[in-house]
C-alpha positions in Angstrom: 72.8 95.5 75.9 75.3 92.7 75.9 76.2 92.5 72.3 75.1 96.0 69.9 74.5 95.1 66.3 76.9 96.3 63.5 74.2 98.2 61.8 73.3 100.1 65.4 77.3 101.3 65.9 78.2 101.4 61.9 77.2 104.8 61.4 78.5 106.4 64.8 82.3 105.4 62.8 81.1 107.3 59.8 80.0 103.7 58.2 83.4 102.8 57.5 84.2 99.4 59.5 87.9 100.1 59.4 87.4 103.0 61.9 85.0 101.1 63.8 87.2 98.6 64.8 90.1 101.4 65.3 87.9 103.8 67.5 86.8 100.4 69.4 90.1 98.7 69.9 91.6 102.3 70.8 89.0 102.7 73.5 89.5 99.0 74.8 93.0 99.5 75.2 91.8 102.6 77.2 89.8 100.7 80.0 92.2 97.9 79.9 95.4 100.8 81.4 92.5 101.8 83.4 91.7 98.5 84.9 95.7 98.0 85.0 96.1 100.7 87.1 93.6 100.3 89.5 95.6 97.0 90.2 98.9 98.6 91.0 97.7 101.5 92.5 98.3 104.2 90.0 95.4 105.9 89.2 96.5 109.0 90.1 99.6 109.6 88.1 97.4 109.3 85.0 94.1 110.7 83.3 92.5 107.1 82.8 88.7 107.2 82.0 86.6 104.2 83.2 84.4 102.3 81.6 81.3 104.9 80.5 78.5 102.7 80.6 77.2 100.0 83.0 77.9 96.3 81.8 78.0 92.9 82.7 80.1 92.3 80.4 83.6 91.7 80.9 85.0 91.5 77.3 86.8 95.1 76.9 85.5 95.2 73.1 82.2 94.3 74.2 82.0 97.4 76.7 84.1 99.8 73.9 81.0 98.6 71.5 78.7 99.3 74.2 79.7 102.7 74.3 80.3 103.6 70.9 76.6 102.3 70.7 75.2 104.7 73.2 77.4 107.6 71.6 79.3 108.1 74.6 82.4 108.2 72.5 83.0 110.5 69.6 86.3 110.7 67.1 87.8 113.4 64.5 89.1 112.2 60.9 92.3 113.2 59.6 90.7 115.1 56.4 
């Protein structure tokens, strides 16, 4: 999957596109401390989750799609 559809991650965000693109950029900032860390070696002073699905994709956005897609990421709302 190298680009999900809006319509397949939509509803995972509870169809609102505002928390899509929250949970998403959330996540990418996630692999991106992860990727960051691995480069200075330290992994091990932080909980850093990798990426959670298999890509070829190198686009951090892409990959936080990709797993929103394959519901390997969940969120709470405020209410």
């Amino acid at each position: 999957m190298d680009r999900p559809r809006i319509d397949e991650v939509l509803p995972r965000a509870g169809g609102s596109r505002y928390a899509l693109v929250m949970i998403a950029a959330k996540r990418a900032r996630q692999i991106n401390n992860y990727y960051h860390s691995l480069g200075e070696g330290t992994l091990g002073m932080e909980e850093l989750t990798p990426p959670l699905v298999s890509t070829r994709s190198t686009n951090l956005l892409t990959i936080a799609f990709e797993e929103i897609a394959d519901g390997k990421l969940g969120f709470k709302t405020g209410e």
